[in-house]
C-alpha positions as CSV (number, residue, x, y, z in Angstrom):
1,X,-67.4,-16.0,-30.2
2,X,-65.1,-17.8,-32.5
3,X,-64.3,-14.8,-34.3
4,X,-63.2,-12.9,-31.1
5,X,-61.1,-15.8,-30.2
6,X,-59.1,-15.5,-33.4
7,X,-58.8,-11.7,-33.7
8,X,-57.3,-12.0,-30.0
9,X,-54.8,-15.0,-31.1
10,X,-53.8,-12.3,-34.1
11,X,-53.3,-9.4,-31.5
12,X,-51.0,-11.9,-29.4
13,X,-48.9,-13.1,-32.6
14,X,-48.9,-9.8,-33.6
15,X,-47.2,-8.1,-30.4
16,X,-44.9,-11.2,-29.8
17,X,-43.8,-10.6,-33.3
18,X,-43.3,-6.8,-32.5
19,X,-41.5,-8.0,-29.4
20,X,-38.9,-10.4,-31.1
21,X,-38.2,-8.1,-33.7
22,X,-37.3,-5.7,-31.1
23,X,-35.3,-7.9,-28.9
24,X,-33.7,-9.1,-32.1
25,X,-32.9,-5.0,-33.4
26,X,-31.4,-4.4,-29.7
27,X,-29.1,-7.2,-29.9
28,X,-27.9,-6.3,-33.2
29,X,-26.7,-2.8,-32.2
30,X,-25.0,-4.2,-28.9
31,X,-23.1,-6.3,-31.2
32,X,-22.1,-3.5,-33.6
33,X,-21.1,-1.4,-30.6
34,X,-19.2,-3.9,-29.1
35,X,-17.2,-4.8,-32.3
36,X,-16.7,-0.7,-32.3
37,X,-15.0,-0.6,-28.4
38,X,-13.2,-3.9,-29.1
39,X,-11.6,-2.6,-32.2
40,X,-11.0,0.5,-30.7
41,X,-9.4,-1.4,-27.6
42,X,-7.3,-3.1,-29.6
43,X,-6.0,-0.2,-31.4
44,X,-5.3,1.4,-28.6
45,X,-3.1,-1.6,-27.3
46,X,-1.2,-2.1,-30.7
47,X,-0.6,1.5,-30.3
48,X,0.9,0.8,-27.0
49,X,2.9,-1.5,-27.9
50,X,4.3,0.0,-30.8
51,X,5.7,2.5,-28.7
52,X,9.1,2.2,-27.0
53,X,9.1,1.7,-23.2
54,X,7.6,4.6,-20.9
55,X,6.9,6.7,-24.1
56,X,3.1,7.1,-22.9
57,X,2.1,9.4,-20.5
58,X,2.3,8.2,-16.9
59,X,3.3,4.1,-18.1
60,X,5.9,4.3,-15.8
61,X,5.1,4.7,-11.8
62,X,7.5,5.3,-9.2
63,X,6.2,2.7,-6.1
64,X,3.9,4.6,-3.6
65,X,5.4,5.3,-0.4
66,X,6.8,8.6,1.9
67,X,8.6,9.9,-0.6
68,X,7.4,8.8,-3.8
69,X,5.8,11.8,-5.7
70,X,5.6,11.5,-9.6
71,X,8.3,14.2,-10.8
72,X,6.5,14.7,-14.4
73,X,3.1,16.0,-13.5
74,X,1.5,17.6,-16.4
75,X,4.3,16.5,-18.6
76,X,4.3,13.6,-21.5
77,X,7.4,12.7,-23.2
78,X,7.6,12.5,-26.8
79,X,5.8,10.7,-28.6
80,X,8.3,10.1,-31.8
81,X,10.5,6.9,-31.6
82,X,14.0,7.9,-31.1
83,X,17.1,6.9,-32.8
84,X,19.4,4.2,-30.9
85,X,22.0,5.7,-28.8
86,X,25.5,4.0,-29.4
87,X,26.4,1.4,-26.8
88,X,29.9,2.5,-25.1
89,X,32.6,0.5,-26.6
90,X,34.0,-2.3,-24.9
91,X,37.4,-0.4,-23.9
92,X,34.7,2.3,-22.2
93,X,33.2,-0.5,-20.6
94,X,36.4,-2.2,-19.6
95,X,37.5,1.4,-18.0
96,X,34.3,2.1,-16.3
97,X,33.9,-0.9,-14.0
98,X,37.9,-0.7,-13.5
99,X,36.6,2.4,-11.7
100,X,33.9,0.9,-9.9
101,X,36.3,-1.9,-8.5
102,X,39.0,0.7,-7.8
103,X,36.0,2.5,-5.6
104,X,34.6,-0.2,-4.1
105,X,38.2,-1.2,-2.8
106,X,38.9,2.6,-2.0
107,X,35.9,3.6,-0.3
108,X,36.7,1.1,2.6
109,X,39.0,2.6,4.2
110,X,36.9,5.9,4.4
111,X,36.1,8.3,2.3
112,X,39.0,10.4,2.4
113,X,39.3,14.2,2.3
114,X,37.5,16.5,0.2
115,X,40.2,17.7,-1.8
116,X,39.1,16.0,-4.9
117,X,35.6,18.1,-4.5
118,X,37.5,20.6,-4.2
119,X,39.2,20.6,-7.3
120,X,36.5,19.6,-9.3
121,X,34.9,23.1,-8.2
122,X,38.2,24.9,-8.8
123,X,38.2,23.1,-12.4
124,X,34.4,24.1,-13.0
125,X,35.0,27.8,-12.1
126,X,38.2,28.6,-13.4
127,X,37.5,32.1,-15.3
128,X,37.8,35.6,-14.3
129,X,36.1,37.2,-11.3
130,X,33.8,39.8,-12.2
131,X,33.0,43.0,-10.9
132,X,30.1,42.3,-9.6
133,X,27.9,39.2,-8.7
134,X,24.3,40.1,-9.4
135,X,21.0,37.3,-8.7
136,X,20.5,34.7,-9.3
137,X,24.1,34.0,-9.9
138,X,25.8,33.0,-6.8
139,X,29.6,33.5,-5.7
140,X,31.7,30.3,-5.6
141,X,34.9,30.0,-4.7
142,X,35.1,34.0,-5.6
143,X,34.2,32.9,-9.0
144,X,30.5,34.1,-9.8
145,X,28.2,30.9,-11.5
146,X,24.9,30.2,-12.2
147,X,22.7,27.9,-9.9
148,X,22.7,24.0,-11.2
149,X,20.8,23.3,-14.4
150,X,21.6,26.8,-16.0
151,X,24.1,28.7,-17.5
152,X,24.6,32.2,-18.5
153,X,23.7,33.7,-21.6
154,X,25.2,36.9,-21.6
155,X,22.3,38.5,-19.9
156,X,21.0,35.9,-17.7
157,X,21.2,32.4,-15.9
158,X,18.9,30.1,-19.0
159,X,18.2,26.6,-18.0
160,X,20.9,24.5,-19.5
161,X,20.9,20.6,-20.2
162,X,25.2,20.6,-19.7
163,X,27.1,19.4,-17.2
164,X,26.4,20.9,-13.7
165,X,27.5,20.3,-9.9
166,X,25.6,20.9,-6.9
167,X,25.2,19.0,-3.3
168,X,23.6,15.7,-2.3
169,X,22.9,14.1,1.0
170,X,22.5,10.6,1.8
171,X,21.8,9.9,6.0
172,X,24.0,6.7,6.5
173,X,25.0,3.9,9.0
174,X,28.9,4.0,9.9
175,X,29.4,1.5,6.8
176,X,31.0,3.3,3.6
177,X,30.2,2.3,-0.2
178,X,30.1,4.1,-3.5
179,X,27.8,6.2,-4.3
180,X,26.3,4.0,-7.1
181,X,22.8,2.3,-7.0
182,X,21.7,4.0,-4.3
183,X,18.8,6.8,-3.5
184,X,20.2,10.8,-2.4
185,X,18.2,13.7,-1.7
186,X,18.9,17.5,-1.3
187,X,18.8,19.2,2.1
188,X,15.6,19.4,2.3
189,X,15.1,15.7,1.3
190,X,17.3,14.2,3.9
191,X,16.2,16.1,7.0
192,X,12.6,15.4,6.0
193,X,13.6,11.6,5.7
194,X,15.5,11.9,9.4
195,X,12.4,13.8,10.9
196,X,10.0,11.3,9.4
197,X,11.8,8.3,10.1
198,X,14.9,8.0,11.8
199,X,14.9,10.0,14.8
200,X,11.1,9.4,15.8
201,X,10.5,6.3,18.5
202,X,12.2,3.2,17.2
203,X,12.6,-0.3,18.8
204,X,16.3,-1.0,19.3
205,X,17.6,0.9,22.5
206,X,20.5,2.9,22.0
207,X,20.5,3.1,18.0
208,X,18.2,4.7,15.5
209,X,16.3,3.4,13.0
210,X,18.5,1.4,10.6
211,X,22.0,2.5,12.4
212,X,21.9,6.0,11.1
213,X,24.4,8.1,12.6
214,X,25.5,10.5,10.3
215,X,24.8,12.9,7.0
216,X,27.1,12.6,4.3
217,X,27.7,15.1,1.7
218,X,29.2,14.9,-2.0
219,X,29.5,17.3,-4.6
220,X,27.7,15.3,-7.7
221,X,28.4,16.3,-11.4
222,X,25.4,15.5,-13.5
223,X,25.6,15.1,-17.4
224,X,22.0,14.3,-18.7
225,X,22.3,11.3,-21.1
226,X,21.8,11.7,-25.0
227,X,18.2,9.9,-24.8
228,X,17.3,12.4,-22.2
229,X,19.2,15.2,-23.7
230,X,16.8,14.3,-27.3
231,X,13.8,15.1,-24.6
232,X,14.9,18.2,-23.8
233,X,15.0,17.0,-19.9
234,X,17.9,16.6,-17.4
235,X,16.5,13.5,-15.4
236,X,14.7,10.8,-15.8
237,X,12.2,9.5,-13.0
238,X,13.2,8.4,-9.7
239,X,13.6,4.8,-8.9
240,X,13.7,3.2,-5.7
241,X,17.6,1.7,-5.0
242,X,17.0,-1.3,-1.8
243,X,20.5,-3.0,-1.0
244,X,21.9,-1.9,-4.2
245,X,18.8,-3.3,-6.1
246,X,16.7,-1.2,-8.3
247,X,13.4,-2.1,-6.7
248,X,10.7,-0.5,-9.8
249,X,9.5,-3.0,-12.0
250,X,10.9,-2.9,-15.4
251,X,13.9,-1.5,-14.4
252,X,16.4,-2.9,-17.5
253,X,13.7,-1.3,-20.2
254,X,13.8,2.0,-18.1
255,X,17.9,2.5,-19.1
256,X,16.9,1.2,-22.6
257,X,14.5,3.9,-23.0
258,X,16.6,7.2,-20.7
259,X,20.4,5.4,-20.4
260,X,21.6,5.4,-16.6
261,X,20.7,8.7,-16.2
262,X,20.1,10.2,-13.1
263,X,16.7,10.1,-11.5
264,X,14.9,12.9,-9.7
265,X,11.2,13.4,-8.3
266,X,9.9,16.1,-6.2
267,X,9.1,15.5,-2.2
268,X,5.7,16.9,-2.5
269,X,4.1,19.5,-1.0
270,X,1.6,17.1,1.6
271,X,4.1,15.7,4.3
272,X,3.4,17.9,7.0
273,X,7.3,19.3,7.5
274,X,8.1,22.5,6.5
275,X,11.3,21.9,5.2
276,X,11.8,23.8,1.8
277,X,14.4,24.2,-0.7
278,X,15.3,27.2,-3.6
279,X,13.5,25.1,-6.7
280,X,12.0,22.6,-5.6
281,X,9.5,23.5,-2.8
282,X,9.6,20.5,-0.4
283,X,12.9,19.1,-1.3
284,X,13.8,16.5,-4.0
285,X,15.1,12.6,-4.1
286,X,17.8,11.9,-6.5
287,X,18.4,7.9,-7.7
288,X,22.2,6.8,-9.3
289,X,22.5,4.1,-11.1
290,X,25.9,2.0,-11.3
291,X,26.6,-1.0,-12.5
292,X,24.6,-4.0,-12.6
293,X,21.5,-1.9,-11.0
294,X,19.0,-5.1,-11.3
295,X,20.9,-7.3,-8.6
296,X,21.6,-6.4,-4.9
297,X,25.1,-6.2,-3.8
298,X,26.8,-9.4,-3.0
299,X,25.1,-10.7,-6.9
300,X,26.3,-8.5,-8.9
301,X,28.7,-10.7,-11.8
302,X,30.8,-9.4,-14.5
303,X,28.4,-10.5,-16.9
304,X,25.8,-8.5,-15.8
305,X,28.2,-5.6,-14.9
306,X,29.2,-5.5,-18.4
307,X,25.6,-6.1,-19.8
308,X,24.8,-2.6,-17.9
309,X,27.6,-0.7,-16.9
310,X,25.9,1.9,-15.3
311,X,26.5,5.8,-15.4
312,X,28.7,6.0,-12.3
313,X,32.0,7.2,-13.5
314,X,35.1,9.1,-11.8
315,X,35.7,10.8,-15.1
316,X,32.7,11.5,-16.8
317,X,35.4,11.9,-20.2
318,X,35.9,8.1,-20.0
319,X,32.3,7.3,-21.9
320,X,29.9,9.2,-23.6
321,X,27.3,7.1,-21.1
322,X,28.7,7.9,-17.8
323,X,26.1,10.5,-16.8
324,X,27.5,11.8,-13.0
325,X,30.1,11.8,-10.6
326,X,30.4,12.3,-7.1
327,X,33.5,13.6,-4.8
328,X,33.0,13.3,-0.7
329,X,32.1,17.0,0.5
330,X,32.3,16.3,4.4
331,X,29.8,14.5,6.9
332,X,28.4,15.6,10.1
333,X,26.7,13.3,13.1
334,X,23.0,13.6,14.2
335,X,24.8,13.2,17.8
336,X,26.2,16.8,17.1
337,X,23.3,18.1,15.7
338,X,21.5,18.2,18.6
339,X,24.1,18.3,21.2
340,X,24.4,14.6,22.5
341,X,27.6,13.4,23.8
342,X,26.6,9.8,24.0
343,X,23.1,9.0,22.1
344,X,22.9,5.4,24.2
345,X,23.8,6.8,27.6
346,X,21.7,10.0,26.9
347,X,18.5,7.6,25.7
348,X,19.1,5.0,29.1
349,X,18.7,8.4,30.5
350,X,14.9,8.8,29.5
351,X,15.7,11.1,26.6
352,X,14.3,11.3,23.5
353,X,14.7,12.8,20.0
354,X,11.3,13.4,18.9
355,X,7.8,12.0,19.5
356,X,5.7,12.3,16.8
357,X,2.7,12.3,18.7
358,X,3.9,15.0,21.4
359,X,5.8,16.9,18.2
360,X,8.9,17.3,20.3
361,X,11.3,15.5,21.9
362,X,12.3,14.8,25.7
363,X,16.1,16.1,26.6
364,X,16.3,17.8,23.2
365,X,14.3,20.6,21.2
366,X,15.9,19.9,18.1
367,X,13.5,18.2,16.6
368,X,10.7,20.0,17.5
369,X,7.8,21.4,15.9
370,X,7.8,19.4,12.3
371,X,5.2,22.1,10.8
372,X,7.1,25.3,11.5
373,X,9.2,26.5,8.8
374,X,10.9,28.5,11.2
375,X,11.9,25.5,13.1
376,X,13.0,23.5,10.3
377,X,14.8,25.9,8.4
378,X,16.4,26.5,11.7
379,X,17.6,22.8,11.6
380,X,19.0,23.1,7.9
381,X,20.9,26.1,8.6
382,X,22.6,24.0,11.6
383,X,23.7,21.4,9.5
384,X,24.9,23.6,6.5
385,X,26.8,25.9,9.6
386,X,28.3,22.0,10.8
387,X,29.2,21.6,7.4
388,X,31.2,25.3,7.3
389,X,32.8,24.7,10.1
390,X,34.1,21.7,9.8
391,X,35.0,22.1,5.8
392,X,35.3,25.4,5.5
393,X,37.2,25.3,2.2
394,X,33.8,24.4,0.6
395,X,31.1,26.2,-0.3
396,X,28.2,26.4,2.3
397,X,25.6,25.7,-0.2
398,X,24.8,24.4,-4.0
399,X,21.5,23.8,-3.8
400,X,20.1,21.0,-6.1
401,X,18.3,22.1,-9.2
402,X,14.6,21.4,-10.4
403,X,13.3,18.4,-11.3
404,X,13.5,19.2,-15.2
């Protein structure tokens, strides 16, 4: 009996040994593996931070909202470390926010004619008229040219990282500042923008959403900066502009990294308007930075002006960092659009521009039907016609180039 007692006390210390020792195996290899992902965790983040800012795929994101549709799907930028760019000279400096003052002191007494868009076309398409003006150039001015972001080879319109002109749109209160720090769109872009937000329901009687009254127009030159131009793209991503204010996280390393180049993303294909545009589908939202982009107007010092002058120049010869232009092209006013004489008597009367839950409006059809392309290319073509007729010395159209 005592011997079966002790063979069974040696089966028991035998297992628990067998147990412990694989209990103590099992921790051992956890450990190793864990050493493995926290060295390989590390190595990753030392590899991040080696790397300059938005150098890694998808580090930067523009912030989430109605228009806000990452413009470089399916695209990385480089991953080599460029060379510094040099920083525009203190003169350049000096000049350029001479011309921001001289704009912002301009700009309130209107925006004057268009003459000086005008002659920046006449400038841009000073060379012979051909014979014949075959696709996809485009007549201008009786001068045949290639669409924005390309230039002709001899053969054909190739995508081109130069200097190139073409329309924006901004839907604006009765107030008039520089374009500088603030958000544009193609056609496409800013009727979207009016359908989806300003025409709809809205609480104030007698005014739309946020005072909008009108669309302006300007003919923007666009010169990609060198650090963009060394990625072989013409924009960088869009940023959100609020009161002057560049409102994306990060902002001051984003110029560090692309220069106070132009921004562009693509509206996306999901919105549920049909409003479409030559190269990029649903339309596209442009963002210009000026000077001091990190403060809101009303805070913006010479100090920080200087610090970060911006791209915005009137001549884009004065620095080798100014990066666009712009030159009023006309306006037209939603009242005209859809044929109201008074929008505050018309809406006391009961009328309404659209209902997005009906899809159409009440005293108006302009606005109808978001989802048919008919009907919303319909809309475009009113406002490029208002445009025409109003400014008829200007081209109809120069549509906005890809997102490249």
């Amino acid at each position: 009996m005592a011997e079966e007692s002790e063979s069974s006390r040696e089966r028991a210390l035998s297992a628990l040994a067998f147990l412990l020792l694989v209990f103590g195996l099992a921790a051992l290899l956890q450990t190793w593996g864990f050493l493995r992902v926290t060295h390989a965790t590390s190595a990753r983040v030392v590899a991040r931070s080696e790397n300059t800012f938005g150098i890694l795929q998808h580090s930067h994101q523009t912030p989430h909202g109605p228009f806000a549709v990452d413009n470089h799907q399916g695209t990385s930028l480089p991953l080599e470390r460029h060379r510094e760019v040099p920083s525009p000279s203190s003169d350049e400096i000096a000049k350029m926010l001479q011309e921001t003052k001289a704009a912002n002191k301009q700009v309130q007494s209107g925006y004057g004619s268009i003459l000086e868009a005008l002659k920046t076309l006449q400038q841009q398409t000073s060379y012979a008229k051909p014979e014949k003006c075959d696709s996809p150039r485009k007549l201008v001015l009786d001068r045949c040219i290639c669409p924005a972001g390309s230039k002709w080879d001899g053969s054909t319109c190739a995508q081109s990282l130069d200097e190139m002109s073409f329309y924006m749109y901004r839907a604006q209160n009765d107030h008039n500042y520089v374009m500088g720090n603030v958000d544009m769109a193609d056609l496409a872009g800013v009727m979207y923008y009016l359908h989806h937000e300003i025409v709809k329901i809205n609480a104030t009687p007698g005014v739309r959403m946020n005072g909008i009254t009108r669309i302006l127009r300007f003919l923007v030159t666009v010169r990609p900066s060198n650090q963009l131009v060394r990625q072989m793209k013409a924009f960088m991503p869009f940023v959100a502009f609020d009161l002057g204010k560049c409102s994306v996280p990060g902002c001051n390393k984003l110029w560090d990294h692309y220069g106070f180049a132009v921004g562009c993303q693509k509206q996306g294909a999901s919105t549920g308007f049909a409003y479409t545009s030559s190269n990029d589908p649903s339309g596209a939202w442009f963002s210009l930075p000026a000077a001091c982009p990190a403060l809101p107007i009303g805070k913006k010092d010479e100090a920080c002006m200087t610090q970060y002058p911006g791209g915005r120049c009137d001549d884009l010869s004065v620095s080798s960092s100014c990066t666009y232009s712009t030159d009023f092209a006309g306006e037209v006013f939603l009242d005209d659009l859809a044929g109201i004489n008074n929008y505050a008597k018309w809406q006391r009367e009961g009328h309404l521009e659209y209902d997005p839950l009906k899809d159409k409006g009440v005293g108006t059809s302009f606005w109808n039907f978001r989802g048919s392309t008919a009907w919303c290319e319909r809309r475009m073509q009113r406002v490029r016609s208002l445009f025409k007729e109003r400014y008829p010395l200007l081209p109809e159209d120069l549509p906005a180039p890809a997102c490249f």
